[in-house]
Every structure is written in C-alpha cells, then in structure tokens.
ROVEXMI-145347 format. One line per field, with one value per atom (N, C-alpha, C): y, z, x; chain; atom name; residue in one letter; residue number from 1. Coordinates in steps of 0.1 Angstrom, whole numbers, plus 5000, padded with zeros to 4 digits. Each point is the difference from the previous one (the first is absolute). Layout:
! ROVEXMI-145347
c2 = (Y|...);
c3 = (Z|...);
c1 = (X|...);
unit = (A|...);
site = (CA|...);
code = (A|...);
pos = (NUM|...);
//
This chain:
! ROVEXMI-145347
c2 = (2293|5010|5014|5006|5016|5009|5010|5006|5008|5006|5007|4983|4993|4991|4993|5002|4990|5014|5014|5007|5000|4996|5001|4989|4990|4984|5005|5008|5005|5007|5009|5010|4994|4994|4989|4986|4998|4991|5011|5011|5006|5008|5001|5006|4990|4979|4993|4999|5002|4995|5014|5012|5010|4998|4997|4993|4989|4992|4991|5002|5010|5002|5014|5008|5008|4995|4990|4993|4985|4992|4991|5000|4990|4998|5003|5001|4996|4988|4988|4993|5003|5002|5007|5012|5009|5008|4997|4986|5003|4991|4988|4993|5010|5009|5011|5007|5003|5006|4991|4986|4991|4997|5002|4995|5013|5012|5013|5008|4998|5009|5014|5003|5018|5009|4986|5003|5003|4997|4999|5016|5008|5008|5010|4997|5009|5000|4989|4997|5010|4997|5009|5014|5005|5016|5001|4994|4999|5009|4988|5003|5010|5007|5009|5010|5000|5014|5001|4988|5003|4992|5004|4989|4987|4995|4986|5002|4996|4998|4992|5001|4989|4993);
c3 = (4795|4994|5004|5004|5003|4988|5001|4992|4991|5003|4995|4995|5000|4996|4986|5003|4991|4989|5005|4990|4996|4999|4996|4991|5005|4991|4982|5006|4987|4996|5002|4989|4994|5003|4997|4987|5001|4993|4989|5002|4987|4994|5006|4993|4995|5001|4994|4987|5004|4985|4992|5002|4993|4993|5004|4997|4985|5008|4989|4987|5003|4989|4988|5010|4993|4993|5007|4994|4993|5000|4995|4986|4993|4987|4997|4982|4997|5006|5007|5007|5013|5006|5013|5005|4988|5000|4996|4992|4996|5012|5008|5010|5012|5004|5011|4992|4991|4995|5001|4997|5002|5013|5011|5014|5011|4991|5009|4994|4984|4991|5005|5005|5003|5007|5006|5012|4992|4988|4995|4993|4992|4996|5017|5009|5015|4999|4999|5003|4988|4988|4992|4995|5007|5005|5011|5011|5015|4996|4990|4996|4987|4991|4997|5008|5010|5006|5011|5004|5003|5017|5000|5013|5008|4989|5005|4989|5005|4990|4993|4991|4992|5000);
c1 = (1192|5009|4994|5008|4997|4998|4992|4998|5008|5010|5012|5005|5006|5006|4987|4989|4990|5004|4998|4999|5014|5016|5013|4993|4994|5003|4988|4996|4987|5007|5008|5010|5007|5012|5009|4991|4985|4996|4997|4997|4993|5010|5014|5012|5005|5000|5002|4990|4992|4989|5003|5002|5000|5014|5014|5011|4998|4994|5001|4989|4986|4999|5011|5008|5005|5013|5005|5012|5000|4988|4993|4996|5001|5003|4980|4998|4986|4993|5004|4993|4994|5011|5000|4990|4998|4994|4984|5000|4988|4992|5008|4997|4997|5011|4990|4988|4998|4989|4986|5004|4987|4996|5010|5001|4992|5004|4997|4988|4999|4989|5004|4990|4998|5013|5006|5008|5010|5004|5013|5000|4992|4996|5001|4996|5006|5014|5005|5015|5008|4998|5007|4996|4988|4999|5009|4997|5009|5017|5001|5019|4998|4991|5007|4996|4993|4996|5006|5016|5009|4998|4984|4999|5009|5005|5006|5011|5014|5016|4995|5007|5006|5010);
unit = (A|A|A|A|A|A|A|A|A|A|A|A|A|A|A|A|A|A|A|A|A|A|A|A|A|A|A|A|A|A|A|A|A|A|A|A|A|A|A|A|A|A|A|A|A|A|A|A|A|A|A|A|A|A|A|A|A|A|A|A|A|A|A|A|A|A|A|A|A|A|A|A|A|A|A|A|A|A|A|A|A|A|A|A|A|A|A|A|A|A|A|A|A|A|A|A|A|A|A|A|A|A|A|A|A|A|A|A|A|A|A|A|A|A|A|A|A|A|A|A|A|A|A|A|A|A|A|A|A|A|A|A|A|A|A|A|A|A|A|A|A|A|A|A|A|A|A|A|A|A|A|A|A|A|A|A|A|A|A|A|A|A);
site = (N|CA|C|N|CA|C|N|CA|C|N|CA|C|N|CA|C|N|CA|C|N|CA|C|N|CA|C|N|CA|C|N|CA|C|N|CA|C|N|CA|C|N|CA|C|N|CA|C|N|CA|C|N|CA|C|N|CA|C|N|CA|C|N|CA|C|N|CA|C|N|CA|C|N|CA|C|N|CA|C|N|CA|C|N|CA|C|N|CA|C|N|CA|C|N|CA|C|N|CA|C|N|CA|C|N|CA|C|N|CA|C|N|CA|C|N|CA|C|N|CA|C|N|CA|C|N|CA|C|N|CA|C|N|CA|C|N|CA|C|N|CA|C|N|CA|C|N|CA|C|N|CA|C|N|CA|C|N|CA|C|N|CA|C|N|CA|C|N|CA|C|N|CA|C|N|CA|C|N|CA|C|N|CA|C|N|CA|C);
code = (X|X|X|X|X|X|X|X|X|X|X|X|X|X|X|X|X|X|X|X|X|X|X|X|X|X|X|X|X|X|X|X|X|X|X|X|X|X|X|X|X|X|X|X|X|X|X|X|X|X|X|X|X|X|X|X|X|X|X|X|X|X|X|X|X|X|X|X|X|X|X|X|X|X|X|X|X|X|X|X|X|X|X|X|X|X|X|X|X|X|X|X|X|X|X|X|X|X|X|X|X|X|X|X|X|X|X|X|X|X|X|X|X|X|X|X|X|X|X|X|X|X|X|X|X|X|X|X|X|X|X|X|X|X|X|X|X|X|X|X|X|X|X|X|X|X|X|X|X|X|X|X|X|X|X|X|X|X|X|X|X|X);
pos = (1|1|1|2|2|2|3|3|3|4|4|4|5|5|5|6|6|6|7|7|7|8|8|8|9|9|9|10|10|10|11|11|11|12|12|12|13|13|13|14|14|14|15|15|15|16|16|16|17|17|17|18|18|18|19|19|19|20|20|20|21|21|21|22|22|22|23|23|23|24|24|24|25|25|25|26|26|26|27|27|27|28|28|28|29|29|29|30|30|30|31|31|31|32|32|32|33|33|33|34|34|34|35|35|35|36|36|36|37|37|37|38|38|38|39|39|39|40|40|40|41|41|41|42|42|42|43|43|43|44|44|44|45|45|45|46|46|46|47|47|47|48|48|48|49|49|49|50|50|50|51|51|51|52|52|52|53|53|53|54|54|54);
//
C-alpha cells in the first residue's frame, strides 16, 4: 500500500471510531473507552476542538 493511500485508510478508520463513539449508545462508548483508554480522552478533545467532524 502506498503511503498517501495507507494514510486515507488511517483517516477514514479514525473518523469511523470517532463516529461511532459520538453517535454510539452508553455501551458503545464505554467499549471504545476500554479498547482505546487514553486514546479515547484524545478522540473526544480531537472533536471538540473541532479537529475531526462529527
């Protein structure tokens, strides 16, 4: 995989996980939280400080 294309397929996975934890039920949310820890606390600064849609 080419670089530009590896880096589309890594945007696209972290605009899915940010997705489903912002439109994802209390389960959802609490299963990416156990799966990601630290990462998830990145993710939901990321989207309010507008970095990534919602």
């Amino acid at each position: 995989m080419t670089q530009p294309a590896l880096r589309t397929e890594q945007q696209a996975a972290r605009q899915a996980l940010v997705d489903a934890f912002v439109n994802g039920n209390d389960d959802t949310r609490r299963t990416i939280a156990d799966l990601h820890g630290d990462r998830t606390n990145a993710i939901k600064d990321a989207v309010s400080d507008g970095e990534v849609s919602r």
